[in-house]
C-alpha positions in Angstrom: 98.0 86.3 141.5 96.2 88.8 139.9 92.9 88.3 137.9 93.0 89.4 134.8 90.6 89.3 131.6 91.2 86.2 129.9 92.3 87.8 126.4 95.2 89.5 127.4 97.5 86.4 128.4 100.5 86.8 129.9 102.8 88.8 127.2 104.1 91.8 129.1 103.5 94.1 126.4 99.5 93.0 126.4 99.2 92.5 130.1 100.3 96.3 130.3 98.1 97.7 127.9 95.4 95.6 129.9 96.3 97.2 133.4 97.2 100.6 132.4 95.0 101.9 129.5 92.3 99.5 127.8 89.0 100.5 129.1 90.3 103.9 130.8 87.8 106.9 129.3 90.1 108.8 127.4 89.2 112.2 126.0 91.9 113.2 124.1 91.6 113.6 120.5 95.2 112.5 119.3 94.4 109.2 120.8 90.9 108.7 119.5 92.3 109.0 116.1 95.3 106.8 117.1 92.8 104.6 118.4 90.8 104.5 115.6 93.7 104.3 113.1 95.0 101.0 114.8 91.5 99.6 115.4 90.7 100.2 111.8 94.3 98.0 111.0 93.7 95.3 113.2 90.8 94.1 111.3 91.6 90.5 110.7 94.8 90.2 112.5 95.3 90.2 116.2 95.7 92.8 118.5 99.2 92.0 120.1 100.3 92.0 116.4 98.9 95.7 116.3 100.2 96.5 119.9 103.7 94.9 119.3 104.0 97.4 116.0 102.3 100.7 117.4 105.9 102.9 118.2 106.4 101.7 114.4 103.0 103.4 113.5 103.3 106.4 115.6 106.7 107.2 113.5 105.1 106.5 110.5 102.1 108.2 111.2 103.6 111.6 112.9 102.3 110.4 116.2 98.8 110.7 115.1 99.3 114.6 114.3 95.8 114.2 112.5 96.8 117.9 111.0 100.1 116.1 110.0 98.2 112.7 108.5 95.8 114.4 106.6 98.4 116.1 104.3 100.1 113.0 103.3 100.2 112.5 99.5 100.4 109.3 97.1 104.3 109.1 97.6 103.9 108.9 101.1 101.4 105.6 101.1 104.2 104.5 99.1 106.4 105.4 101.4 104.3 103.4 104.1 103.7 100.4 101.7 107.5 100.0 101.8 107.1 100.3 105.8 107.8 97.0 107.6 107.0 98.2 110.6 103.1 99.0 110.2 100.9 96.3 108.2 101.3 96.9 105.0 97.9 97.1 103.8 97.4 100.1 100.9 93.4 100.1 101.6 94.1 100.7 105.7 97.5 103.0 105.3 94.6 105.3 103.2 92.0 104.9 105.5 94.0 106.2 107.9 94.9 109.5 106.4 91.2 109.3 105.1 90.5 108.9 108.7 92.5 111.8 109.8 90.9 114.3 107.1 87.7 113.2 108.4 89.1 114.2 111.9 89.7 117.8 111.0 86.4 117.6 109.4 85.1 116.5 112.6 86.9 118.9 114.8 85.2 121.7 112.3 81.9 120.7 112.1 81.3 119.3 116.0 84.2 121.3 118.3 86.1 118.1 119.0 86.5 113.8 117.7 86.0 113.9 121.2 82.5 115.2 121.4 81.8 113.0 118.0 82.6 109.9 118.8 81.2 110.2 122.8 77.9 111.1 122.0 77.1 107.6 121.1 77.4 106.6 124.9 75.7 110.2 125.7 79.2 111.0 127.1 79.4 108.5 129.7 81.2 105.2 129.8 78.9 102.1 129.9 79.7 99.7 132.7 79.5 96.5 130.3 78.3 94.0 133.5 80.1 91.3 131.7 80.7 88.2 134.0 83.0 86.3 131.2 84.3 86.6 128.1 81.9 84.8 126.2 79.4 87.3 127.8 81.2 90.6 125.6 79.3 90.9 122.0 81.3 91.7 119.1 79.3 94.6 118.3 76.5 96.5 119.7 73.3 99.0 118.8 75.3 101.8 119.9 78.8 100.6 117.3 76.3 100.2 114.7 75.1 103.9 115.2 78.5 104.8 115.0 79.7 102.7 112.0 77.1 104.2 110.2 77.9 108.2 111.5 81.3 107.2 110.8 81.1 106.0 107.6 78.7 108.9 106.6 81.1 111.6 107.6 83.9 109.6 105.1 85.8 107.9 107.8 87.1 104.2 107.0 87.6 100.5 108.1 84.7 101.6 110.9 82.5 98.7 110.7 80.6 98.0 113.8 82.9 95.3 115.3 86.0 98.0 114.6 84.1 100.3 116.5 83.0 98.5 119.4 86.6 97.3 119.8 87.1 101.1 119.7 84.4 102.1 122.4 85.9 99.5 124.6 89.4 100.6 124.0 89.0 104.3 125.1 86.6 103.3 128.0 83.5 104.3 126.8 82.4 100.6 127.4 84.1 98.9 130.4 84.3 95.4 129.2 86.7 94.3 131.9 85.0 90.7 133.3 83.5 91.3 136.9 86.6 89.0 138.8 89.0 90.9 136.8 90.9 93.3 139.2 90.7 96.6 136.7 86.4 96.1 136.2 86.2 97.8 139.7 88.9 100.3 139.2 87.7 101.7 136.0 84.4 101.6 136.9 85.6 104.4 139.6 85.9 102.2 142.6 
């Protein structure tokens, strides 16, 4: 049997995202956003609810086109609040297109959400050393610094916890526990 990290259980769906992307540096800037979008509408709810509803959010969200997003107008969040496949939240459906005019914004002012967003790790992922799961903090110095960057530059639903969940989701942390299979692997090795 494979060792896995605790959290992810045994639900196909989870285990998958566990082996094959969470923790992986990615670079890309439609998945950053799509990232932060879903990070930003998991607050309070679990993850596999997020995970199990994401195809529903990339339709609904023009698979994170943040050009796309940011041009959505009051009829569309309607059009999303009627939306059973996302969570129907009207304060996260507008941080998200909030989220994806602060993207463009971002892409203007500092080349790339990319070069944003990994500057807070000085561009290279973090090996998180974590032994178990009780060892990974909800939050650290370097999500607070970016909660706060975040928030200044108008993005949303990017409190700290939000964003370390984030940074360990695109790899810029690797939170994998050290008898979990994919620590090594991710960490290059």
């Amino acid at each position: 049997m494979t060792n896995r990290c605790a959290w992810c259980g045994t639900d196909p769906l989870y285990t998958a995202y566990h082996d094959l992307e969470w923790g992986v540096p990615n670079h890309d800037d439609r998945h950053l956003f799509e990232m932060l979008v879903l990070e930003g509408a998991q607050a309070g709810l679990s993850w596999i609810t997020i995970l199990r509803k994401r195809e529903n959010y990339r339709r609904a969200f023009a698979d994170f086109d943040a050009d796309k997003v940011a041009r959505y107008t009051s009829a569309d969040v309607e059009r999303l609040m009627a939306d059973a496949g996302i969570v129907r939240n009207r304060l996260k459906i507008e941080s998200a297109i909030a989220n994806a005019r602060a993207t463009l914004e971002a892409q203007t002012h500092f080349g790339s959400l990319d070069a944003l967003l990994w500057k807070f790790v000085d561009g290279v992922p973090r090996d998180g050393g974590r032994r178990l799961l009780a060892d990974v903090p909800a939050e650290t110095v370097e999500s607070k610094a970016m909660s706060r960057e975040l928030k200044r530059l108008g993005f949303r639903f990017v409190g700290p916890t939000v964003c370390y969940a984030f940074m360990q989701a695109v790899g810029m942390v690797n939170d994998h526990v050290a008898d979990c299979y994919r620590h090594r692997e991710v960490n290059g090795g």
